[in-house]
C-alpha positions as CSV (number, residue, x, y, z in Angstrom):
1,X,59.4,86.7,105.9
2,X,62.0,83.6,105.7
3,X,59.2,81.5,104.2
4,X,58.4,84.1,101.5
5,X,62.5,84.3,100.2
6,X,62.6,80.9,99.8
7,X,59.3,80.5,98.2
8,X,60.4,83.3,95.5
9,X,64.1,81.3,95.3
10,X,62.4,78.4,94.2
11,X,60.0,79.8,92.1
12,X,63.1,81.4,90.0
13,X,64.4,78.0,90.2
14,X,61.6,76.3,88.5
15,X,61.7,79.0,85.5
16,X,65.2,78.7,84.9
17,X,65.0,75.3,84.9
18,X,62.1,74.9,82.3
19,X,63.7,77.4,80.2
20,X,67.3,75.6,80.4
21,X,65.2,72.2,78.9
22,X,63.5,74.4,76.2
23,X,66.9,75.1,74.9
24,X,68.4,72.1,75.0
25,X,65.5,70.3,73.5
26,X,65.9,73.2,70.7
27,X,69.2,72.3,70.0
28,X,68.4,68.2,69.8
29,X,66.2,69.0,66.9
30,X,67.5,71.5,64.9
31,X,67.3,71.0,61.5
32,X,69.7,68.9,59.1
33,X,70.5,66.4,62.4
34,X,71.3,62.8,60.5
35,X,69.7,59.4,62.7
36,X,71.5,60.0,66.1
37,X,69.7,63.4,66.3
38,X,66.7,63.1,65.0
39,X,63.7,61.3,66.9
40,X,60.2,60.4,66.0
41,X,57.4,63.1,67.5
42,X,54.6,61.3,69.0
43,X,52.4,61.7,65.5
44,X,54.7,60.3,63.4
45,X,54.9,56.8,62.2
46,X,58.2,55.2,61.9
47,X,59.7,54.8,57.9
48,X,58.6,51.2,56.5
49,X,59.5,49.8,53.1
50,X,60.0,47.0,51.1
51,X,61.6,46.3,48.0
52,X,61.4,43.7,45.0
53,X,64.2,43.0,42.7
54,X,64.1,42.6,38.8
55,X,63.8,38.9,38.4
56,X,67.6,38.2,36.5
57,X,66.9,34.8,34.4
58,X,70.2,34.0,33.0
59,X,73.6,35.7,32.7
60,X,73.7,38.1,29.7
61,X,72.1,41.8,29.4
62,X,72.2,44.4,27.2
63,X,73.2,48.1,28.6
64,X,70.0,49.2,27.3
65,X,67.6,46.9,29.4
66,X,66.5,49.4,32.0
67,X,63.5,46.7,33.7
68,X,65.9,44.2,34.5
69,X,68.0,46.5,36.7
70,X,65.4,48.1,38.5
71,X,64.4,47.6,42.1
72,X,60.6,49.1,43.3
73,X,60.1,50.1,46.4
74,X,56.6,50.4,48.6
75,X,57.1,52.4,51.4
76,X,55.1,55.2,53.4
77,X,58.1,57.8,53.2
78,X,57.9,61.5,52.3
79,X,60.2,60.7,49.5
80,X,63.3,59.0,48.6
81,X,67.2,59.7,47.0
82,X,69.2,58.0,45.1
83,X,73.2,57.9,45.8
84,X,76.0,56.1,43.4
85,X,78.9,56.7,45.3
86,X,78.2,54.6,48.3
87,X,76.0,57.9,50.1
88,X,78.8,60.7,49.2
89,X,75.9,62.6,47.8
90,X,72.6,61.9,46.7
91,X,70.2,63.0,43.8
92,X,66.5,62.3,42.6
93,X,66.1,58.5,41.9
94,X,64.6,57.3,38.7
95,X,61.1,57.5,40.5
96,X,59.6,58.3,44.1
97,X,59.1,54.1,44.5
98,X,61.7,52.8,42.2
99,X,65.8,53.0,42.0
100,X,67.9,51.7,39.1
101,X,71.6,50.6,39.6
102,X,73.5,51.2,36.4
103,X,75.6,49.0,34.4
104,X,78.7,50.7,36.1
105,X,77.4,50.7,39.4
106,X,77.9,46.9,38.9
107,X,80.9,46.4,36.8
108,X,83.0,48.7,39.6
109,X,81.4,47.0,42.1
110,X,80.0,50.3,43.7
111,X,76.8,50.3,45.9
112,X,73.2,51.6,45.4
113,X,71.7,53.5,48.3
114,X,68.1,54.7,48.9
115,X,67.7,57.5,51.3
116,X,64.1,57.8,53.0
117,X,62.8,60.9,54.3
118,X,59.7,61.5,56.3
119,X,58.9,64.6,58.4
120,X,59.4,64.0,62.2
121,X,60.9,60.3,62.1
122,X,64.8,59.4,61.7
123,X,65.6,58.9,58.0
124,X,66.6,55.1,56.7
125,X,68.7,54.0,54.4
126,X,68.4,51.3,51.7
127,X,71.7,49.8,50.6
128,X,72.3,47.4,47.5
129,X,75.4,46.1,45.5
130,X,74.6,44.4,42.8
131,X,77.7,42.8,41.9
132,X,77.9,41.0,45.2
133,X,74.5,40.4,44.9
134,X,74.4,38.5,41.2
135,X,78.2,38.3,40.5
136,X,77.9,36.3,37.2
137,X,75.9,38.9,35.1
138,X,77.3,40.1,31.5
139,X,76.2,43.4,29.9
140,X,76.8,44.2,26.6
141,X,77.2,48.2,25.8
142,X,74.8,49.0,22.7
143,X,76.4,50.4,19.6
144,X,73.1,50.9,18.3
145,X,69.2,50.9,19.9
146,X,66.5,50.1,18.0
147,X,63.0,52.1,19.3
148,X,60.5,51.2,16.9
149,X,59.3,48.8,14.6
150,X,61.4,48.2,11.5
151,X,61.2,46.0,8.1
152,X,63.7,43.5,7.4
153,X,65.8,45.3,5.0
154,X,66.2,48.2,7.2
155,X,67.3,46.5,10.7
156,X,69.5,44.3,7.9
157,X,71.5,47.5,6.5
158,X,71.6,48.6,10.6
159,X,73.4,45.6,11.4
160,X,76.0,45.5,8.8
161,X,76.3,49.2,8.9
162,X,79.3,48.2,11.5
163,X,81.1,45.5,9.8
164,X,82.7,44.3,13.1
165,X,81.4,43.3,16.4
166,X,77.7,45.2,16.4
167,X,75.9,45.2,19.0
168,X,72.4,45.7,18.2
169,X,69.7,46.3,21.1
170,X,65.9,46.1,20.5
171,X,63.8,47.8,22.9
172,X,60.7,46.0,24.7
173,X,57.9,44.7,22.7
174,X,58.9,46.4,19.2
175,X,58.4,43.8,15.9
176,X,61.1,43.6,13.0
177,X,59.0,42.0,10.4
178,X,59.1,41.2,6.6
179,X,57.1,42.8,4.4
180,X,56.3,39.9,2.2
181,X,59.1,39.8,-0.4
182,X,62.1,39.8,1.8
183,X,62.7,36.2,2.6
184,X,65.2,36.8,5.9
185,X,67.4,39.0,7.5
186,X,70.9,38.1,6.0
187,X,73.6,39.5,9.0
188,X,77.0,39.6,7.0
189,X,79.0,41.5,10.0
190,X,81.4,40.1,11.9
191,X,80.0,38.6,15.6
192,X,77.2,40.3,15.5
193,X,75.4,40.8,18.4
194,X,71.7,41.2,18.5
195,X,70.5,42.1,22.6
196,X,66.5,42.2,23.1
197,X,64.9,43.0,27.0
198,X,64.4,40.5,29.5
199,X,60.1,42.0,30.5
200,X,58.0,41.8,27.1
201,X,61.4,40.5,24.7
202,X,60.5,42.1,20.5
203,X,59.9,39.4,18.3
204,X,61.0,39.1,14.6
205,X,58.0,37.9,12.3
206,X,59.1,36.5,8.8
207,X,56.6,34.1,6.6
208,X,59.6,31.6,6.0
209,X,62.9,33.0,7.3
210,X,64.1,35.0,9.8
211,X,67.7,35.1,9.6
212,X,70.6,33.5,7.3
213,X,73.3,33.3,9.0
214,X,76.7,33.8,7.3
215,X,78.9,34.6,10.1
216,X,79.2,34.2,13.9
217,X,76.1,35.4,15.5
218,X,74.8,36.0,19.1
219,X,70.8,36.3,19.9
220,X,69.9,36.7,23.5
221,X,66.7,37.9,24.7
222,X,64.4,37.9,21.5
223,X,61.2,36.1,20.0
224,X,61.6,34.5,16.2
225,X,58.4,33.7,14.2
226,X,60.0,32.3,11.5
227,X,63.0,30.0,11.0
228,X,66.9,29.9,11.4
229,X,69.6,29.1,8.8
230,X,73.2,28.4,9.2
231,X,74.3,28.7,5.4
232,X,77.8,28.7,3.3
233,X,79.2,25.3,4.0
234,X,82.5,24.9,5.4
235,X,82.7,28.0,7.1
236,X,83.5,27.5,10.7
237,X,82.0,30.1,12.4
238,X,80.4,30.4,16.4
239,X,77.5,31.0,17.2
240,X,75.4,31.4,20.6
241,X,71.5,31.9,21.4
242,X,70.4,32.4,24.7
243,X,66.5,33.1,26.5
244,X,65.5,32.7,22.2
245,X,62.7,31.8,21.8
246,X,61.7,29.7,17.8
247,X,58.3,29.3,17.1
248,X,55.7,28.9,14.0
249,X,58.9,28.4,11.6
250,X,57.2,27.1,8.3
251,X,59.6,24.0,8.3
252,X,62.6,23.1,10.3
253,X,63.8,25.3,13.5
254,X,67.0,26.0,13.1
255,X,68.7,24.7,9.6
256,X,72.4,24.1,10.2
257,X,73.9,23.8,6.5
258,X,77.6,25.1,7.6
259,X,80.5,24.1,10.1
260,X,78.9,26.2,12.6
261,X,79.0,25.6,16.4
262,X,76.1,26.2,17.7
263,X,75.1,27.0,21.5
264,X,71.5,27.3,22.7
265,X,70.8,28.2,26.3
266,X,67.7,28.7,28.3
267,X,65.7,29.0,24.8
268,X,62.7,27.2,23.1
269,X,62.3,26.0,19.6
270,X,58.5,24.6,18.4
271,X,58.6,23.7,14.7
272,X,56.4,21.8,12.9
273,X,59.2,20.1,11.4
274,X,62.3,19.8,13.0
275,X,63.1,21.5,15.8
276,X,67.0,21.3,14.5
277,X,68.2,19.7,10.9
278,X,71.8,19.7,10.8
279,X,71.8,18.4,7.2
280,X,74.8,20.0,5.7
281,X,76.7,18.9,3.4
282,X,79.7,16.5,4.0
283,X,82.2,19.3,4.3
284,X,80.3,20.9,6.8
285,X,80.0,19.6,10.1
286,X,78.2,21.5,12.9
287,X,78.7,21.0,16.2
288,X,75.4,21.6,18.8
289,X,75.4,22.5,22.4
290,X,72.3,22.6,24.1
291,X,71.6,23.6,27.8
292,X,68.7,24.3,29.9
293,X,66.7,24.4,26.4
294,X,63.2,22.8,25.3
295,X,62.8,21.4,21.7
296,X,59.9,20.6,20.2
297,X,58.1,19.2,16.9
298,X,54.7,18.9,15.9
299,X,54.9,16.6,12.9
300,X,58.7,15.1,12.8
301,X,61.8,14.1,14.3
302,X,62.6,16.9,16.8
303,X,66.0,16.4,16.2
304,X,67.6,15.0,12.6
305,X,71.1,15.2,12.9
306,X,72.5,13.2,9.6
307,X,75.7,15.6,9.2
308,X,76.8,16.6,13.2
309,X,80.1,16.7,14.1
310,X,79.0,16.7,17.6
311,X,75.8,17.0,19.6
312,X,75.6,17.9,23.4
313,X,72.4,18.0,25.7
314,X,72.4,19.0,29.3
315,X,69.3,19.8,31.3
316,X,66.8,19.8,28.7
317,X,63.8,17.6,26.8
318,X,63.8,16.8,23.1
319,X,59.8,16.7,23.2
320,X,57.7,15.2,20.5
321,X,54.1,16.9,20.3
322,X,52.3,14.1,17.9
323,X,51.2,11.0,18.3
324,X,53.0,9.8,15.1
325,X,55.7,6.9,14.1
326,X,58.9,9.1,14.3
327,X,61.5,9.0,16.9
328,X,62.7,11.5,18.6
329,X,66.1,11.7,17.8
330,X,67.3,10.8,14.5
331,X,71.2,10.3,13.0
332,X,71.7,9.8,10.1
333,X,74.4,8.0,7.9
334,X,76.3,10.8,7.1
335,X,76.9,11.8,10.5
336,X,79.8,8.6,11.1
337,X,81.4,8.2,14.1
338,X,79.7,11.2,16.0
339,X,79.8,11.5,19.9
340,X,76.0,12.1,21.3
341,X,75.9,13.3,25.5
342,X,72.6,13.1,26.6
343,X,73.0,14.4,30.2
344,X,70.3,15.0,32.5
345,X,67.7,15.2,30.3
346,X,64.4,14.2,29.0
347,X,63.5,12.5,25.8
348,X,59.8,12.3,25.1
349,X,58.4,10.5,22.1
350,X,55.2,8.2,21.1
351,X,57.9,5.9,19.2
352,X,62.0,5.2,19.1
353,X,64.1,7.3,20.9
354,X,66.5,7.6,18.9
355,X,67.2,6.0,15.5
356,X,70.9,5.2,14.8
357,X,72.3,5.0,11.4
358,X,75.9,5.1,12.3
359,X,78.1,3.9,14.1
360,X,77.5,6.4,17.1
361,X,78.9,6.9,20.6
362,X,76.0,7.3,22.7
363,X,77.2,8.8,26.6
364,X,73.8,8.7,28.9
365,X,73.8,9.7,32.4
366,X,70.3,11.1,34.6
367,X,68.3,11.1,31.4
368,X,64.7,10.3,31.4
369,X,62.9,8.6,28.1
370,X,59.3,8.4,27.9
371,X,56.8,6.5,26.1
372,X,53.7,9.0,25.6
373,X,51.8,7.6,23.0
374,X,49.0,5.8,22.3
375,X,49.2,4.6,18.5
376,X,52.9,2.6,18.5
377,X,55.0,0.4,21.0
378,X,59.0,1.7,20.1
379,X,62.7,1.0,21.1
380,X,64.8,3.8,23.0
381,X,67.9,3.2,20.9
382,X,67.5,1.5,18.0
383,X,70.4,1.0,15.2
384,X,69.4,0.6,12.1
385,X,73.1,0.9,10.4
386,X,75.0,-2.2,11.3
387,X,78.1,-2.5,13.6
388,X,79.8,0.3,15.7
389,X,77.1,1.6,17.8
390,X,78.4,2.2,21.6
391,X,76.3,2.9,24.6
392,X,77.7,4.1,27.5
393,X,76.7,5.1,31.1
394,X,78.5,5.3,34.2
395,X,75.6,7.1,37.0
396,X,73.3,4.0,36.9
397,X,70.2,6.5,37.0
398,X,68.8,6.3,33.2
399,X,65.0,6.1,33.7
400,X,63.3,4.4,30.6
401,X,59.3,4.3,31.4
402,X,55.9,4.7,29.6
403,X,52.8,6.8,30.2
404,X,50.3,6.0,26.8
405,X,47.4,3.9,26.6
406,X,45.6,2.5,24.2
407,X,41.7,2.3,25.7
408,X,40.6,0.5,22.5
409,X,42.7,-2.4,22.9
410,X,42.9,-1.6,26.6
411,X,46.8,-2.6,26.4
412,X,49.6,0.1,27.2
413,X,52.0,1.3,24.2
414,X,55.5,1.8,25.3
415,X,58.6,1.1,25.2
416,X,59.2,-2.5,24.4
417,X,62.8,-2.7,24.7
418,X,65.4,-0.3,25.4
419,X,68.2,-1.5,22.5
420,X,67.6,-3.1,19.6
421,X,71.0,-3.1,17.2
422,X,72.6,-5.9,14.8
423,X,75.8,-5.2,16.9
424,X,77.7,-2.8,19.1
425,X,79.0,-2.2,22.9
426,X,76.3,-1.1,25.7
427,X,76.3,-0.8,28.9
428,X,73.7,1.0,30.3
429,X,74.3,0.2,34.0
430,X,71.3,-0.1,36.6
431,X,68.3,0.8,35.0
432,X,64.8,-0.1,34.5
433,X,61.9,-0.5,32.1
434,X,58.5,1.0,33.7
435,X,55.3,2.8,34.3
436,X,56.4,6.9,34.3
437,X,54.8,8.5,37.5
């Protein structure tokens, strides 16, 4: 009789205690329990994901450009949320494998967060700021958004429709384009700004030009088929292009014809002329900047600068496409007693370098010049305009060297010599004359 009590005690026991684990178990998983709470059943797979940024190229946005703020995602959750108030609350996200941090998200500094939910695993969270993560970006708030394709004389009345400070925005891949008889969009507002999109830029076609510019104007982001000018002389005015890209103009580039100051970043001009022509008149002297840029000409001096006021170049080539008897870079008389900074850069021509016709202070530091061609041996500086030329370096790594040669004659063209002047000051440091790698 003892031995059956205590076999029916712990029998009871057993029950109680298997029903005491159901119930705490029950309690561990009830629903709405955050990571601490919640843990993986023996089917499910934990949460995975990765995610690729927008590739950000430069410094300057407009509000507009969704693409370049957007972050995909590939992962094997149930779904995702979005939360702009550092996980306060969340909400749908832009898609189930994309997020897109706003333009205030980075200017207050707040941070992005992805929530991602799967049935039976613990939920993970994504978190992002964007102003730690690129703190140098600019965005530009769009007055005005242009969807679809427009003519010249339209997009022209929409940009002097504000006669201050515009802000124009182009969506991706649209075309403003003249329809035959309307020579170039002429932007009379004040500081006009004209924003395009980072992924698939629009493109402005013309059959001679695209803009004349009368006032300050900024391009960022944008395609020109067609060419630039810089008109009414002695009218100082700024002006900045950045990620532009110049090509098929029917002439020169970019026509500088005023007392602009000019800055081109990150951009690319291919003319069949020249890629600049700052050939204004004597009152009118631009100044040029030029950063990060690539400037090319298919049948003349890339660069003819015969009325600058001053002419900067850091970190980019002045690149002649032709095998033809022109240099480079050529100054005019006009242009006096200009200061030229080449810094690290590369000048590529099948001739001179530059041609000098005044007396010009040259400053030269890092830059490469190269000899490509295969019809003409050529000078790197040459001055062709008497006394007062001045050549100056002070890093001692110029590289002057040729790649071109001539398999009729089976002799190399190159450069020859690296100054050939009546007169002047140079000093040029440590340096050498040699075959390019």
């Amino acid at each position: 009789m003892k031995n059956l009590i205590l076999s029916a005690l712990n029998a009871r026991f057993s029950v109680t205690a298997v029903a005491l684990s159901a119930v705490l178990n029950s309690a561990c998983n009830a629903p709405g329990d955050d990571h601490e709470g919640t843990g993986p059943s023996e089917s499910a797979a934990p949460i995975e994901f990765t995610e690729t940024h927008a590739t950000q190229e430069g410094t300057y946005y407009g509000s507009h450009d969704e693409r370049s703020r957007t972050i995909t995602f590939n992962h094997n959750a149930d779904s995702i949320e979005c939360s702009h108030d550092g996980g306060l609350t969340y909400g749908p996200c832009e898609s189930q494998s994309s997020a897109v941090w706003t333009v205030d998200d980075y200017n207050s500094g707040r941070e992005l967060k992805v929530k991602f939910v799967k049935a039976g695993t613990a939920e993970r969270i994504f978190s992002y700021t964007p102003k730690t993560a690129k703190p140098n970006l600019q965005f530009e708030t769009c007055s005005a958004v242009v969807s679809s394709n427009e003519d010249f004389d339209t997009f022209s009345t929409r940009v002097d429709a504000t006669k201050t400070n515009p802000v124009i925005c182009l969506e991706e891949g649209i075309e403003i384009s003249d329809l035959g008889g309307q020579w170039s969009i002429a932007v009379a507002a004040m500081n006009a700004k004209i924003v395009g999109t980072a992924m698939n830029p629009p493109k402005f076609i013309s059959t001679g030009g695209v803009f004349s510019i009368h006032r300050g104007l900024s391009l960022s982001r944008v395609k020109l088929r067609g060419s630039v000018y810089f008109q009414v002389p002695a009218v100082a005015q700024t002006s900045s292009f950045d990620h532009v890209e110049i090509v098929e103009p029917a002439l020169d580039g970019i026509y500088m014809q005023s007392a602009h100051t000019l800055t081109l970043r990150n951009s690319k001009v291919t003319a069949y002329g020249n890629a600049v022509n700052m050939n204004g008149g004597a009152a009118a002297r631009p100044t040029l900047i030029v950063e990060d840029s690539l400037l090319q000409s298919e049948n003349n001096m890339v660069m003819w600068l015969p009325m600058a006021l001053a002419v900067t170049i850091r970190r980019s080539t002045v690149q002649m496409l032709a095998d033809i008897a022109y240099p480079a870079i050529g100054i005019g008389t006009g242009a006096h007693s200009i200061p030229l900074v080449l810094e690290d850069s590369t000048i590529e021509t099948a001739f001179d370098g530059l041609w000098i016709w005044s007396p010009v202070t040259i400053q030269v530091d890092g830059t490469v010049f190269r000899h490509v061609g295969q019809s003409n041996d050529g000078t790197v500086f040459r001055g062709q305009g008497g006394s007062g030329l001045v050549i100056n370096s002070t890093e001692n790594n110029n590289v002057f060297c040729s790649v071109g040669y001539d398999p009729t004659w089976m002799t190399w063209t190159q450069f020859s010599q690296i100054v050939w002047a009546y007169s002047g000051s140079f000093d040029l440091g440590l340096h050498e004359l040699s075959q390019c790698q």
